[in-house]
C-alpha positions in Angstrom: -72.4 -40.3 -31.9 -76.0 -39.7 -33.2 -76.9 -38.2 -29.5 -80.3 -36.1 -29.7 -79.2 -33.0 -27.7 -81.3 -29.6 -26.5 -79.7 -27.4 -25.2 -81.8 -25.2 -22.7 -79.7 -21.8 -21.8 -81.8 -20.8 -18.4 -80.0 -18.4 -16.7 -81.8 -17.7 -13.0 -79.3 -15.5 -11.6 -76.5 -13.0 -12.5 -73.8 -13.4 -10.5 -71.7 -16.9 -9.8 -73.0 -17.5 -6.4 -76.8 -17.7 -6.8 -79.5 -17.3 -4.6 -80.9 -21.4 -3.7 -84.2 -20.2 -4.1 -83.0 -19.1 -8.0 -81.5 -22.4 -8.2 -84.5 -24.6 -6.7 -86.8 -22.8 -9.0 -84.4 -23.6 -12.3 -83.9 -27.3 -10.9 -87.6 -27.3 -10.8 -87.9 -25.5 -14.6 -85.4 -28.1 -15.8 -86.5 -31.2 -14.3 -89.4 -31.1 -16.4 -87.8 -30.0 -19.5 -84.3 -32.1 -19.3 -82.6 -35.6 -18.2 -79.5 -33.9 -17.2 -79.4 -30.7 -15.4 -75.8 -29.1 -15.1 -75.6 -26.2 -12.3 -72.8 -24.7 -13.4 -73.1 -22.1 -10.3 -72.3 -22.3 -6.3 -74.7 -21.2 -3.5 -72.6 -20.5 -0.4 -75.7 -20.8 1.8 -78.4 -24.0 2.6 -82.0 -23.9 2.0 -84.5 -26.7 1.7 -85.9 -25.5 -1.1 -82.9 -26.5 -2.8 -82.3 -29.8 -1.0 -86.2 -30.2 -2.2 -85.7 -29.3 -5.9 -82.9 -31.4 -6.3 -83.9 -34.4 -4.6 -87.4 -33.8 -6.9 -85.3 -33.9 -9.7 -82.9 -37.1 -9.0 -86.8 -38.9 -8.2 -88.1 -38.0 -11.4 -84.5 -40.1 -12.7 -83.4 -36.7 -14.2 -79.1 -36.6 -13.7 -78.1 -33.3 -11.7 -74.4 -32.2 -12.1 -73.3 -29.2 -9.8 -70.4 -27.5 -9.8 -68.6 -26.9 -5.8 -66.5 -23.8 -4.4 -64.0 -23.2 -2.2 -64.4 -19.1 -1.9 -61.2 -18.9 -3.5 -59.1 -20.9 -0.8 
């Protein structure tokens, strides 16, 4: 395809359910590094900061992908 493609591995949290604030501050990291941000990882739990981070992020025209849970219903 010829794509130009960097790949930035930033991992803000251990487990698979992260933290929003982790994930708002990696949005944040990204969004100035990337034009397509995949968060491969769930938080169970709202916070504006990530509402803020992501809707930052879509402004800027950057893509944000997120993955969705179930709890393993």
């Amino acid at each position: 395809m010829g794509w130009l493609v960097r790949v930035f591995p930033e991992d803000v949290s251990g487990p698979a359910i992260a933290d929003p604030a982790d994930l708002a501050r990696g949005i944040r990291w990204a969004a100035e590094r990337a034009e397509v941000i995949v968060v491969p990882i769930v938080a169970y739990t709202d916070h504006s900061s990530l509402h803020n981070a992501v809707t930052d992020a879509l402004e800027q025209g950057v893509i944000v992908v997120a993955a969705t849970g179930d709890l393993g219903r």
